[in-house]
C-alpha positions in Angstrom: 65.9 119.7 96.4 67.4 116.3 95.7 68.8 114.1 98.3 70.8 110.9 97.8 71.2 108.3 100.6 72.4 105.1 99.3 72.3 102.0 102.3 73.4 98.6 101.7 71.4 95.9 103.6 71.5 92.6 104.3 68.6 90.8 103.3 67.0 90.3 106.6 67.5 94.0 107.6 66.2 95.6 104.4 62.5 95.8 105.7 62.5 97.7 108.7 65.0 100.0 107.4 63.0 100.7 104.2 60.0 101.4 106.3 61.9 103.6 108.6 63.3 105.8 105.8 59.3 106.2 104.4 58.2 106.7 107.9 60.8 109.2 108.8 60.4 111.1 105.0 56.2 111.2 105.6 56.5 112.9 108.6 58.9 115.1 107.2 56.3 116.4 104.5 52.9 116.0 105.8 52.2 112.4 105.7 51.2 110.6 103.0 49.6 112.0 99.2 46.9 111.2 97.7 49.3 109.4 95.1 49.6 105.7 95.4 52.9 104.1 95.8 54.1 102.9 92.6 57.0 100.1 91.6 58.1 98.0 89.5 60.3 95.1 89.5 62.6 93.3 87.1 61.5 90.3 85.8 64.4 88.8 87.3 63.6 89.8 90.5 66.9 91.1 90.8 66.6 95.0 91.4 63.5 97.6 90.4 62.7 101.0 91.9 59.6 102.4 94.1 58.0 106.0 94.5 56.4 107.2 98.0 54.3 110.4 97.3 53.9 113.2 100.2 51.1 115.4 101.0 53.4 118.2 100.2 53.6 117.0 96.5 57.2 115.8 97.7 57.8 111.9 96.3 60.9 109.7 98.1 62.0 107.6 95.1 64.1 104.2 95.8 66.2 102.9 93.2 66.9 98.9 95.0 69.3 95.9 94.0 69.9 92.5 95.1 72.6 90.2 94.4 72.9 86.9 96.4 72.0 87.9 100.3 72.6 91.6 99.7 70.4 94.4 98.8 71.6 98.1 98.0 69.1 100.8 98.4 69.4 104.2 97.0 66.8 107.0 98.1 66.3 109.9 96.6 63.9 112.8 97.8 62.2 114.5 94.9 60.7 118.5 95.1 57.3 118.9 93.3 57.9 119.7 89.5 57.8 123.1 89.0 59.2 124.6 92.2 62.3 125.8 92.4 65.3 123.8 93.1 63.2 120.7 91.8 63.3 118.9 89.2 61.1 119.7 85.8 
């Protein structure tokens, strides 16, 4: 399964939102994995992406953007690899 939700923020919004959406997509699949979170940035600063993993093996991955006083977000929800309808 593969879900896109793109959001476009202001800048002072984009927190609480973000934490929302990995809030809400935890409880959905058993709260957190044993995973880290993992990110990366540009080294402008200027967009980079981040991966939440569930207990469940599912991961919520963020693909994020900034230009100016904006931010776009898109999420995308990730099966574990190898089951079917997932990825891999």
């Amino acid at each position: 399964m593969q879900q896109d939700d793109r959001s476009t923020h202001a800048e002072g919004d984009v927190s609480p939102d973000r934490e929302e959406r990995i809030q809400e997509f935890l409880a959905r699949h058993g709260g957190a994995g044993s995973t880290p979170m993992r990110e990366e940035k540009s080294p402008a600063g200027d967009g980079g992406w981040y991966e939440v993993h569930a207990a469940d093996g599912y991961r919520l991955h963020c693909d994020w953007s900034s230009v100016g006083s904006r931010e776009e977000l898109k999420f995308t929800e990730l099966a574990p690899r190898g089951r079917a309808g997932g990825p891999g």
